[in-house]
N, C-alpha and C positions, 0 to 999 in steps of 0.2 A: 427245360431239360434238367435243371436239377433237382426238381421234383420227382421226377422221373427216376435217376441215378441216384436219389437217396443222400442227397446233397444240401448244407444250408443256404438261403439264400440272401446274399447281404443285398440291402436295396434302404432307399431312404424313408420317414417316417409311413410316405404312402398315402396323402391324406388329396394327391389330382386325384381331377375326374376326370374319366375318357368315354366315351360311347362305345361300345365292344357290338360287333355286331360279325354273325357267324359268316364265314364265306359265301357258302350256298345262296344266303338271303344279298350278300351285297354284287353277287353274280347275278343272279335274278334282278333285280334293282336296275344294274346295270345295263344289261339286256332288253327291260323295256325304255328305259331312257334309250336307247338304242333305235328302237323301233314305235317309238312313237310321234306322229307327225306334231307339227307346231310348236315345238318344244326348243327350237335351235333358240343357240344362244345363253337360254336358260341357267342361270347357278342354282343345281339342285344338292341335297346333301343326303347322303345314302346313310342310313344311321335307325336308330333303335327312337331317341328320344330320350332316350334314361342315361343319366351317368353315375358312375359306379365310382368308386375312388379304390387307385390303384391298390391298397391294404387289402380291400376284398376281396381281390380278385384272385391275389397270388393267398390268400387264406383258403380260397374255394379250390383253387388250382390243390394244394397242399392238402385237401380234405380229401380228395377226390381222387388223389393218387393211393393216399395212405402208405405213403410211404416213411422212410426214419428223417429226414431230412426237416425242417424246420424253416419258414421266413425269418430272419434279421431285424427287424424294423425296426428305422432311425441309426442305423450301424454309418451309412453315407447321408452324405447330406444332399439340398436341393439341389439341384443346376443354375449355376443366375440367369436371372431373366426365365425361370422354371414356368410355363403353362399350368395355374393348377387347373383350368376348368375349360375342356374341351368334348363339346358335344353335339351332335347332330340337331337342328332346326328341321326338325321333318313333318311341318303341316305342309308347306309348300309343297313337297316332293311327294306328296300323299294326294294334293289335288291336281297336281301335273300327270299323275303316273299313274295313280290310283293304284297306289303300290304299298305296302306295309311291310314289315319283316314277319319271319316265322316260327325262327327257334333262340329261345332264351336263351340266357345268360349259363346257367349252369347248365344245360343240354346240350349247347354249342360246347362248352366244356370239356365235357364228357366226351361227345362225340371225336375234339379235338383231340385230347387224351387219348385216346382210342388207338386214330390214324398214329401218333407218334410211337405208340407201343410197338405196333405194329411195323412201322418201317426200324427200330430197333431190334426187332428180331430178324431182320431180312440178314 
C-alpha cells in the first residue's frame, strides 16, 4: 500500500527469499490437490520454485507503481531467528498433480497492482 499512496517504505536490508506465487495459480494448485485421488495424506508444496529475495520484490512493486515513494533498505533490522530462505520444493507436487504455476513474478504483480488500484477508488 505504500507504493501505492506514494509513501517511503522502511523495511530491512531485503536480502530473504520467499517463493511468491500469484493467487489464481495457488487456487488452481489447490483445487486439484482437491480432487485428485491417491494423493491423501501427501505433504505437497504449492509454489513457483524460484526464490526471489525480498529487495526485489518491493523494488519491482515500486517500478511498477511509479509512483514518488521510494524503498528504505536496511533502515530496520532482521527479525531474530529471521528465515532468510523460504521456498516451494515443487518436483513432488508437479508429479502428484501434474500441476505447474502460470503467471510470473512481475505479471502476478501487475495484475496485483491492478486489483488494489482498483478497490482504492471504490
Amino acid at each position: 500500500m505504500a507504493a501505492l499512496k506514494g509513501q517511503n517504505f522502511k523495511m530491512t536490508v531485503g536480502e530473504q527469499q520467499r517463493d511468491f506465487i500469484y493467487v489464481d495459480d495457488l487456487i488452481e494448485g489447490m483445487i486439484c490437490a482437491a480432487i485428485r485421488p491417491g494423493i491423501e495424506g501427501m505433504t505437497l508444496d504449492l509454489g513457483t520454485g524460484h526464490g526471489t529475495e525480498i529487495r526485489q520484490v518491493i523494488s519491482l512493486i515500486y517500478e511498477l507503481v511509479q509512483g514518488t515513494g521510494e524503498p528504505c533498505m536496511g533502515v530496520l533490522p532482521y527479525r531474530k531467528c529471521e528465515v532468510m530462505w523460504l521456498v516451494a520444493d515443487v518436483e513432488r507436487t508437479a508429479n502428484a498433480l501434474d500441476w505447474h504455476y502460470q503467471v510470473d513474478l512481475k505479471d502476478g504483480l501487475t495484475r496485483t497492482i491492478a486489483w488494489y488500484r482498483q478497490e482504492m477508488e471504490k
